[in-house]
N, C-alpha and C positions, 0 to 999 in steps of 0.2 A: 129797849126802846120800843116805843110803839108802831104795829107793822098794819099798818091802814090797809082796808079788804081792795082797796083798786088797786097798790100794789100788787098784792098775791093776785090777782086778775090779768094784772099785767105779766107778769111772769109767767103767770101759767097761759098766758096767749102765746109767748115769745117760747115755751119749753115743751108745751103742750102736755107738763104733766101737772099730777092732782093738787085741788086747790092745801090740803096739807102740807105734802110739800115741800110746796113752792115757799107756804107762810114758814114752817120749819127751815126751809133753805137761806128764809131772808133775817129769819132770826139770827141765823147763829154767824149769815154775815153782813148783822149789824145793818141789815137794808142798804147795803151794796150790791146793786143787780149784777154787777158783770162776776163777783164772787159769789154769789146765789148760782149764776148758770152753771158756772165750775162745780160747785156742790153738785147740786143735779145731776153733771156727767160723770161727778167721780160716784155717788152711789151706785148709777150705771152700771158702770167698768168692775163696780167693787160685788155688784150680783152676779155682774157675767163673770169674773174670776172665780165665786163658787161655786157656780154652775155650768167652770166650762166642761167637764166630759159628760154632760146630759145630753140629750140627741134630739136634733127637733125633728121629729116624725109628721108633724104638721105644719101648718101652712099656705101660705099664697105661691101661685106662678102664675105669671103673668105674660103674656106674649103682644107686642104693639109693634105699629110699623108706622112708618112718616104718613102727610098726607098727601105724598106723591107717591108712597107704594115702593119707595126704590133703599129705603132703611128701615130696620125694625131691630128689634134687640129681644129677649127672652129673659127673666129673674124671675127668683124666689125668693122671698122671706119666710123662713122659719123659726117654728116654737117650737113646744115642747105637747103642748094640748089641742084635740079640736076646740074646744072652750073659747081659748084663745084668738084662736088664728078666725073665728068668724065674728070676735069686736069689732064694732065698727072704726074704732081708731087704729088698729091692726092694719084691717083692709087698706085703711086710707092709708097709712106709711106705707104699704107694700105700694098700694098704685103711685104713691110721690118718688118712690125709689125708680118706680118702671120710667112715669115720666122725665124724672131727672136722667137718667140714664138714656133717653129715646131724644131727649133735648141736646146732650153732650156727648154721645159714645163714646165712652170711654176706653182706652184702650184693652183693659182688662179688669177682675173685680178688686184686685188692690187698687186702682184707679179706681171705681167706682167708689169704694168706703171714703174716697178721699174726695170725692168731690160735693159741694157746697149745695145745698138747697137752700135758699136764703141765710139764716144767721149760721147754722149748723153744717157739719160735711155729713152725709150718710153714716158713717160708722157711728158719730154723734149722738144722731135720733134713733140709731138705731139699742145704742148701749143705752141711752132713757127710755126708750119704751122697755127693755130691759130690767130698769130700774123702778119703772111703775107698778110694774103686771108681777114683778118674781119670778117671771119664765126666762131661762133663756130664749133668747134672739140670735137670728143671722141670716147674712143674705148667704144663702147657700148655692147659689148658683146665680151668672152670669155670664151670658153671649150675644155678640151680635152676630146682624148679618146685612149684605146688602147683594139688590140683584135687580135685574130690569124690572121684576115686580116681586113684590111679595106678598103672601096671605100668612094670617096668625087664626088661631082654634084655640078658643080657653074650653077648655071642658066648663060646664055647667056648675060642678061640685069643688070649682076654685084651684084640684091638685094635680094638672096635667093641662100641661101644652105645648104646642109647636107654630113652628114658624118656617114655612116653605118659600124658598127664591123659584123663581123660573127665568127662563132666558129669555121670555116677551112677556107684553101682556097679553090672559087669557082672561075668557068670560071669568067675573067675579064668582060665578056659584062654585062653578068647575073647579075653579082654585080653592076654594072655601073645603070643599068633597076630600082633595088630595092633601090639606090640612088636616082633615078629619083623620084621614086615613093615617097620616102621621103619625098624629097623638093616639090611635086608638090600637095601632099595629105594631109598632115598636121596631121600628128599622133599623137595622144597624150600621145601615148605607143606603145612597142613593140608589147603587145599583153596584154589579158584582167588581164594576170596575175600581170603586172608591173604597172598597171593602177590604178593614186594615189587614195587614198581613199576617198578623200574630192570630186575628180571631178564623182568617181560615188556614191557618195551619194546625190552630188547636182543631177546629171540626174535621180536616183530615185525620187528624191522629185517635178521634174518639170514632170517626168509619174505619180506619185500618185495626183498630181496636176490637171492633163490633165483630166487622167480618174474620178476625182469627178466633174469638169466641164461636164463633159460628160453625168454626171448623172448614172454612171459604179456602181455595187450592192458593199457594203463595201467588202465583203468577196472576190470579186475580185478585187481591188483595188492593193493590191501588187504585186499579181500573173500579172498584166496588167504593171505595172513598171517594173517589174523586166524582160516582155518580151521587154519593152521598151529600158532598160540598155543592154539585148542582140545586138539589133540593133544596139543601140552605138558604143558598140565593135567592130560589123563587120564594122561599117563607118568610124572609129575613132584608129584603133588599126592596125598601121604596118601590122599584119600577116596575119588579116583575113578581111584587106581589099580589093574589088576586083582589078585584076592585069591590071593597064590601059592601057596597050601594048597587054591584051588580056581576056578581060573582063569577059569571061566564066570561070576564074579559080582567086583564090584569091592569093595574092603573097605567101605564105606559101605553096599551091601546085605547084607555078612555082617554086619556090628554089628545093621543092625536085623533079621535075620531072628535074632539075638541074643534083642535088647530094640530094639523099634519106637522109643522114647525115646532109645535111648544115641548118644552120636556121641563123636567125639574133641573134645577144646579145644585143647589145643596140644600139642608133644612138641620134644622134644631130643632131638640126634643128634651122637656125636663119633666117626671113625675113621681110623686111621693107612693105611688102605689106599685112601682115596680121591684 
């Protein structure tokens, strides 16, 4: 039958992928749109099946918050290429995923693949841009957060961000700074107090370690870890790490030299460079 170029227009508005295609999709169903969209997704599904143990190394992350400052969420979309992941239809599915997900919060990322942006649920467009490009796709990460305020920090170069709660609100730069600091320091806690169990018993065990290489007398051996898990802290823990915009004070004395009240709650951290 003959497949008229406003259809393939139309389709490829409605799929967003290329005008072949869509005309291929509508050929073979006979110019039935809603079996053309099936096509589409099952080619999708049928690239990401053979490409599912490739690793997307590249990608978007994206950090957004409501505009009351009191929601935000964090995702990535990943490929497989920089090539890739700086198309511009790339970007824009990454940012429509951040949106939808900053619209809905959803409760987790199998909830997110499954929730609808117009005609499609994210897993959807996700397995079609799959299907377009030949890269694998995925949202490889997703979290929210919510808190009396929030600030978000995309890096510049698209592959690292954070997304910091506080328990008021603070000056917007100040906040912006402890975002920064976030994504560029790599915390593994807000502070020594939220700091999981298992990571400092491993750092105990590699200073009890250290100091019997060392040939350290037994009766000091834990007292020498346990100043070594200190350290840690201060390198490794949001508050009492030192402030890199001013390195004589740790970020916990710049917030309150801020606001005496403000501290962080918690924060999120996603990047392809770690």
């Amino acid at each position: 039958m003959e497949i008229k170029a406003s259809d393939v227009a139309k389709l490829r508005q409605m799929t967003g992928s290329g005008m072949m295609d869509c005309k291929n999709a509508l050929v073979e169903a006979n110019g039935d749109f809603n079996r053309a969209m099936e096509i589409i997704r099952e080619k999708g599904k049928l690239v990401a099946a053979k490409r599912a143990d490739r690793e997307t190394k590249e990608g978007a992350v994206i950090a957004k918050f409501s505009a009351d400052g009191k929601k935000g969420i964090l995702v990535c979309l990943g490929c497989e290429t920089d090539f890739v992941s700086q198309n511009a239809e790339f970007q824009a599915l990454a940012n429509l995923i951040a949106d939808t997900a900053l619209a809905t919060m959803p409760a987790d990322l199998a909830a997110l693949l499954a929730t609808k942006a117009g005609e499609f649920t994210i897993e959807d467009m996700v397995s079609q841009q799959t299907g377009k490009t030949g890269e694998k796709h995925q949202v490889a990460y997703y979290d929210k957060l919510e808190a009396p305020m929030l600030m978000a920090y995309n890096h510049m170069n698209g592959k690292v961000s954070a997304l910091v709660g506080f328990n008021k609100t603070l000056d917007a730069a100040a906040a912006k700074d402890v975002a920064m600091q976030a994504a560029a320091m790599k915390p593994v806690s807000v502070s020594k107090d939220d700091c999981p169990a298992e990571v400092q018993e491993q750092e105990l065990k590699i200073g009890r370690e250290q100091a019997k290489a060392e040939g350290k007398p037994e009766a000091m051996i834990e007292k020498i870890a346990q100043g070594k898990l200190n350290k840690f802290f201060k390198d490794n823990t949001l508050l009492a790490q030192d402030f890199i915009k001013e390195g004589k004070m740790s970020v916990e004395a710049y917030i309150k030299s801020v606001d005496k009240d403000a501290t962080v709650t918690a924060f999120k951290r996603f990047s392809f460079n770690d």
